[in-house]
VEXFI-672208 format. One record per residue (C-alpha): residue in one letter; y, x, z. Coordinates in pm, whole numbers, padded with zeros to 5 digits, always signed. Layout:
<pts>
aYXZ...
</pts>
This chain:
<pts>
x-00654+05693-03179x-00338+05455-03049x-00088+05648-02920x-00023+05556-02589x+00254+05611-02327x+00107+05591-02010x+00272+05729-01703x+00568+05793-01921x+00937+05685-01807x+01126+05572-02130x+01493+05509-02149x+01646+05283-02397x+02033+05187-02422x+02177+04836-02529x+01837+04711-02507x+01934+04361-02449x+01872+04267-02776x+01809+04325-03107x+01667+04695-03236x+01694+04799-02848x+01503+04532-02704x+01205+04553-03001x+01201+04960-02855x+01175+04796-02518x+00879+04591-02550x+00708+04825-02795x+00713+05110-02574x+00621+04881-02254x+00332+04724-02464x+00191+05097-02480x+00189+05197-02145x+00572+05324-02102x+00779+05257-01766x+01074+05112-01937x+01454+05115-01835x+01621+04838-02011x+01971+04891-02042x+02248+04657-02147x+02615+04542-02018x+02478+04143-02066x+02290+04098-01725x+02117+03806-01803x+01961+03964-02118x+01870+04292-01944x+01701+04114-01673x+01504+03853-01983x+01358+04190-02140x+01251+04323-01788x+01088+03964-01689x+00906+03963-02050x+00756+04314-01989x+00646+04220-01688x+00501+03910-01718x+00287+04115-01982x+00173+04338-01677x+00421+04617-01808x+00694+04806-01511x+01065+04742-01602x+01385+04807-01453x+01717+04666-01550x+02027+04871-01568x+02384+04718-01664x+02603+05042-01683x+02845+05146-02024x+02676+05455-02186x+02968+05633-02072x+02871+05651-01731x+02518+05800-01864x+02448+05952-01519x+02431+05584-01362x+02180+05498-01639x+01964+05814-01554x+01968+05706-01221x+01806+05391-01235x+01525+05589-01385x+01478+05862-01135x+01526+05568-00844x+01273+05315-00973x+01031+05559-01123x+01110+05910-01060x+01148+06085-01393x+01280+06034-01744x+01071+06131-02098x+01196+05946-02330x+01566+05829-02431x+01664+05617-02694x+02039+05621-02733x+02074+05280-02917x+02345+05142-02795x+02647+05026-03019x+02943+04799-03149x+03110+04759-03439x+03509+04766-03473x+03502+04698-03889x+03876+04747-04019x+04003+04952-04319x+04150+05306-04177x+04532+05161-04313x+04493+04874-04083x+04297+05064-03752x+04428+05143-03419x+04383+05367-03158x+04182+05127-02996x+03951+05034-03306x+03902+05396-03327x+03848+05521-02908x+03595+05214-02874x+03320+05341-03139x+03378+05706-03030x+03349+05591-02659x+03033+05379-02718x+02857+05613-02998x+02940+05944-02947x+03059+05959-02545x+02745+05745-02475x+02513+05955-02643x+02641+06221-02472x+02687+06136-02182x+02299+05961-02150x+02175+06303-02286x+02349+06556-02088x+02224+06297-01751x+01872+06272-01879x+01850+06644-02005x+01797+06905-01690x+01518+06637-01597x+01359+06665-01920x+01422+07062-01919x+01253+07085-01563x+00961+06891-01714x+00930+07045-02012x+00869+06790-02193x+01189+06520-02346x+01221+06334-02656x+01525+06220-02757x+01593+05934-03034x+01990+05938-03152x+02065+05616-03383x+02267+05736-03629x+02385+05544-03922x+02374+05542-04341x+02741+05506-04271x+02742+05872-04117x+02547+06005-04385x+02766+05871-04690x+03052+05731-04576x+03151+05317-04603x+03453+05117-04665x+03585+05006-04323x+03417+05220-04122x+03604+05524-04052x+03555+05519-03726x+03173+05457-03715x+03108+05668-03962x+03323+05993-03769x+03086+05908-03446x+02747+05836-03654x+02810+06146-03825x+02904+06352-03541x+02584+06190-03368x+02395+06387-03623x+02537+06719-03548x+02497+06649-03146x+02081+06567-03254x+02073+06919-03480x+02216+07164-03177x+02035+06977-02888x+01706+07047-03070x+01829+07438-03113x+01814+07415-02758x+01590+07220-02648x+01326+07261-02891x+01131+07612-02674x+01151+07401-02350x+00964+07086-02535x+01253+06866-02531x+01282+06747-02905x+01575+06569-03076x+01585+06331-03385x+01805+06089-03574x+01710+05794-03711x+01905+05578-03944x+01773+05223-03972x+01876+04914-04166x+01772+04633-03958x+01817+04317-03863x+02028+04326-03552x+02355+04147-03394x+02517+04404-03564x+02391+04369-03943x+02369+03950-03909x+02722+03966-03949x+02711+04169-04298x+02378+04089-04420x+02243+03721-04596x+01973+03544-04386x+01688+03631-04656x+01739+03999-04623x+01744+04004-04288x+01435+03830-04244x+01274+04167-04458x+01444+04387-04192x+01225+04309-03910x+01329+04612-03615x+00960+04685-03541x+00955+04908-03858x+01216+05110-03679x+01079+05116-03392x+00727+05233-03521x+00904+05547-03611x+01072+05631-03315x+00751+05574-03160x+00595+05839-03332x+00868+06075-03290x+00872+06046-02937x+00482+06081-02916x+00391+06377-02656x+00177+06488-02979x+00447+06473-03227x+00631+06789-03314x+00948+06644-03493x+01240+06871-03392x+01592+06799-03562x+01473+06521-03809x+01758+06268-03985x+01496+06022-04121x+01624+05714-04309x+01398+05385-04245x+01405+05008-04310x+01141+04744-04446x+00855+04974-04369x+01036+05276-04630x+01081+05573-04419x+01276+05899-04549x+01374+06228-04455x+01750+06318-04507x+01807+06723-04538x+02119+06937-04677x+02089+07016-05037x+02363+07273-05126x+02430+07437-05483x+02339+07837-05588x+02720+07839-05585x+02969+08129-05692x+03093+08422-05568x+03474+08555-05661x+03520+08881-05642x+03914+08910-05520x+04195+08991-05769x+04405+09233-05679x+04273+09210-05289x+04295+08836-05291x+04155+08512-05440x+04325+08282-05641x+04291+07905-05688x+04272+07957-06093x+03979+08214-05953x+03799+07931-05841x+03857+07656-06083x+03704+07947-06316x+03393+07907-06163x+03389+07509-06083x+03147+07436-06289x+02905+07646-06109x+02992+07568-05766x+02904+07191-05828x+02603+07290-06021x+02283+07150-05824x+02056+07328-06049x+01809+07561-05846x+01981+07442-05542x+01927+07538-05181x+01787+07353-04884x+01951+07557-04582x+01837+07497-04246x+02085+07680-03988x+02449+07854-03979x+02301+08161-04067x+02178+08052-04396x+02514+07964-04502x+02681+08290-04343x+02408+08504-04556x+02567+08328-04830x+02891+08393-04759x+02830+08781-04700x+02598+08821-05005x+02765+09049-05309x+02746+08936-05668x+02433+09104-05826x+02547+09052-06214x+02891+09012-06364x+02722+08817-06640x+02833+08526-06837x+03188+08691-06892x+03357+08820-07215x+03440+09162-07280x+03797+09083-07329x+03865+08962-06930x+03736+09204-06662x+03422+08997-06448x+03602+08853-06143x+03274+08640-06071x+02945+08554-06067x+02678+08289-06009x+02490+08383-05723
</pts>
């Protein structure tokens, strides 16, 4: 059975062009209302003009993500309610961190991490009232591992992630779900790093046939980081090592305490796959159960655990 979006009010930032407007006509193809948003007016109002003229509804909005509430607005004005919000929007400021400024560095955080805030915290009592919100964060590869040049975006992708773990803590009993995704794509962003050829093999409607699903009324993805591009899709999750636990010396730790028992706390064998803060503070509180793997001529200050 298609999943469909009918009578549903869907949000989508920078969705002038690029991996925001593909969301914009995908979602207006299947029934959505759609809000295009994007700070170029005359490609806003082309994405609203192609919906419609495909019998779709479409309203144009031309606001920064930092003034989120404005963009929420337009939603509740032309069709009274928000359900879905894809925080998409983004620039690039590409600079190595020896060479970036204040302003290479406020501009990302302003437009990634402000904006996703500030769209979310607009659009989120309405979704709480409704009980029912999905929220799509775009995060980036760059937050997940890191990339020459991009300390900036990679601080605000990363941070996006945490924002998308804690709103779905929250929002998750009231129906309101929250999920990452982190796409390679062709987009106005990528063209500018990325050969012709493999661009062309980046088409955004993979992308956007995952967010689709996420943000399905019968989907019950809650906190997902999923990795996606070319039609792979991927789930990203926290793999963490059994680890070691020092008993103190003399009422303290030392550093040669720990570089005793390196090894073993960069040892992925057996590893863990926590899912909260309390998993890790369990860990933290847990007492040795052994004091094997020492010899009898130093007293056991730690063990594997």
């Amino acid at each position: 059975m298609a999943l469909r979006f009918d009578d549903k009010v869907v949000v989508i930032t920078g969705a002038g062009h690029g991996l925001g407007k593909a969301h914009a006509l995908a979602f207006a193809a299947r029934g959505a209302k759609v809000v295009v948003n994007g700070r170029n007016h005359e490609a806003a109002d082309g994405v609203v003009a192609e919906i419609k003229s495909q019998g779709g509804q479409a309203a144009a909005n031309y606001d920064s993500v930092e003034n989120g509430d404005k963009i929420i607005d337009t939603a509740i004005e032309a069709f009274g309610r928000v359900d879905v919000l894809i925080n998409n929007a983004g620039v690039l400021r590409d600079v190595s961190f020896n060479k970036m400024t204040d302003e290479d560095w406020d501009l990302i955080n302003a437009v990634h991490l402000r904006g996703v805030y500030k769209c979310t915290k607009a659009a989120w009592p309405h979704m709480i009232n409704n009980k029912f919100g999905r929220i799509i964060n775009v995060t980036s590869a760059s937050g997940i591992y890191g990339n020459f040049g991009q300390v900036n975006y990679s601080t605000a992708k990363s941070g996006i992630i945490g924002f998308t773990k804690s709103c779905a803590i929250e929002g998750g009993k009231k129906n309101v779900f929250s999920n990452c995704v982190a796409p390679i794509a062709a987009s106005r962003m990528t063209e500018t790093i990325m050969p012709p050829d493999m661009l062309e093999s980046l088409k955004p409607e993979a992308v956007v046939a995952l967010s689709m699903y996420m943000c399905h009324e019968s989907s019950e993805c809650n906190a997902e980081v999923i990795e996606c591009g070319g039609g792979w899709y991927a789930k990203i999750r926290v793999e963490r090592a059994k680890g070691a636990h020092v008993e103190p010396t003399d009422g303290t730790w030392s550093p040669e305490d720990v570089k005793g028992v390196w090894d073993t706390v960069v040892d992925f064998k057996d590893a863990d796959y926590p899912m909260t803060l309390q998993d890790t503070i369990k860990m933290c509180l847990k007492k040795p159960s052994s004091q094997e793997g020492y010899g009898s001529d130093k007293p056991p200050a730690a063990t594997a655990s």
